[in-house]
ROVO-303148 format. One record per residue (C-alpha): x, y, z negated; chain. Coordinates in steps of 0.1 Angstrom, whole numbers. Each point is the difference from the previous one (the first is absolute). Layout:
+-------+-------+-------+----+
|     x |     y |     z | ch |
+-------+-------+-------+----+
|     X |     Y |     Z |  A |
...
+-------+-------+-------+----+
***
This chain:
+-------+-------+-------+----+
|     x |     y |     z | ch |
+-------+-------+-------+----+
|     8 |    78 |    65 |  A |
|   -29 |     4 |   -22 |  A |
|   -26 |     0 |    30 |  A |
|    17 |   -36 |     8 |  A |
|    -6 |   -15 |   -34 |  A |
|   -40 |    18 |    -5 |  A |
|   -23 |    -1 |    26 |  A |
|   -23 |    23 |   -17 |  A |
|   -29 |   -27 |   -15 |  A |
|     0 |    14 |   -31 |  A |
|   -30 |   -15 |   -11 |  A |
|     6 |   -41 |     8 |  A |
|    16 |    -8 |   -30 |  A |
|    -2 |   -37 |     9 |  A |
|     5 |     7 |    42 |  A |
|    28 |   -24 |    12 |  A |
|    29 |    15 |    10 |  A |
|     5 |    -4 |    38 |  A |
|    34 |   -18 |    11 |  A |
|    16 |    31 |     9 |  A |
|    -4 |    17 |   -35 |  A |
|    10 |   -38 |   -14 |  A |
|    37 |     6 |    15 |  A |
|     4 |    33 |    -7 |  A |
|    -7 |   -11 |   -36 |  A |
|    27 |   -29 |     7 |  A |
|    25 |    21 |    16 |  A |
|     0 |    29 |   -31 |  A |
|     1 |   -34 |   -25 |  A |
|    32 |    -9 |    19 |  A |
|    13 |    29 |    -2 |  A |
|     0 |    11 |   -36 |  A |
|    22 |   -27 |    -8 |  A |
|    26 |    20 |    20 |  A |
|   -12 |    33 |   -11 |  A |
|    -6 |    -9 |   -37 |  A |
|    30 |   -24 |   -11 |  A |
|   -10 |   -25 |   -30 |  A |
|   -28 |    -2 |   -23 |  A |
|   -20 |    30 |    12 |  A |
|     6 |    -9 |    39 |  A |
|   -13 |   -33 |    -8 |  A |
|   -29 |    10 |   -19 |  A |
|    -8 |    24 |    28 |  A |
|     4 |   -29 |    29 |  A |
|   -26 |   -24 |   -20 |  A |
|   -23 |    23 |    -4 |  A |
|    -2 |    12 |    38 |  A |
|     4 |   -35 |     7 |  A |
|   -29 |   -11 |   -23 |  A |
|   -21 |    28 |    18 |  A |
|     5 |    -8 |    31 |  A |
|    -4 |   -39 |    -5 |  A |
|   -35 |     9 |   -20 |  A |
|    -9 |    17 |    27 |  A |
|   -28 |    25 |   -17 |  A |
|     5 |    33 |   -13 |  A |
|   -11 |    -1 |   -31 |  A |
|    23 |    31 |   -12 |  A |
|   -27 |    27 |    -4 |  A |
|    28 |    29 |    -9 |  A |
|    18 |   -15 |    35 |  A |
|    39 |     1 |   -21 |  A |
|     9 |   -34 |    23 |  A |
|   -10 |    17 |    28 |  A |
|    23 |    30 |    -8 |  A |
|    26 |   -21 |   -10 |  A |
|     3 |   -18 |    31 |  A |
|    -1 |    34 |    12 |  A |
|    27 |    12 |   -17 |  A |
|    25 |   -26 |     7 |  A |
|    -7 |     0 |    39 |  A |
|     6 |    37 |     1 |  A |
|    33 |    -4 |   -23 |  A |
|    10 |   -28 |    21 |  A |
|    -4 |    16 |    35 |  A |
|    20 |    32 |   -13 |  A |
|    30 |   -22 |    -7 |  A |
|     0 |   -11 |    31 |  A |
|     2 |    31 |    19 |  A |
|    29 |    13 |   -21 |  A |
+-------+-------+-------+----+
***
């Protein structure tokens, strides 16, 4: 899921992220409030959220990006179970 959530510009730190990438972002925000129950799920959803709603990448060690990442992959496990 990585590949979905990084489209390799490593050096526009202030490129706009495209549509797609902007609901990927949304969609892994959603779902670490199911994944993460209370505090730390929310804390995960707002920044994803906030991310995605900013709309730059600004994260130079790329942890949002990973995080998304993360939670997609964890999600889409669960579901094939």
């Amino acid at each position: 899921m990585t590949a979905l959530l990084d489209s390799g510009r490593r050096g526009a730190r202030d490129e706009a992220l495209t549509s797609f990438e902007r609901r990927q972002y949304l969609e892994a925000a959603e779902r670490a409030l199911a994944v993460y129950p209370g505090a730390l799920g929310e804390l995960v959803h707002r920044e994803l959220r906030a991310f995605a709603e900013f709309g730059f990448r600004l994260a130079a060690d790329r942890l949002l990006p990973r995080l998304a990442a993360e939670i997609r992959r964890g999600a889409d496990a669960r579901s094939t179970r």
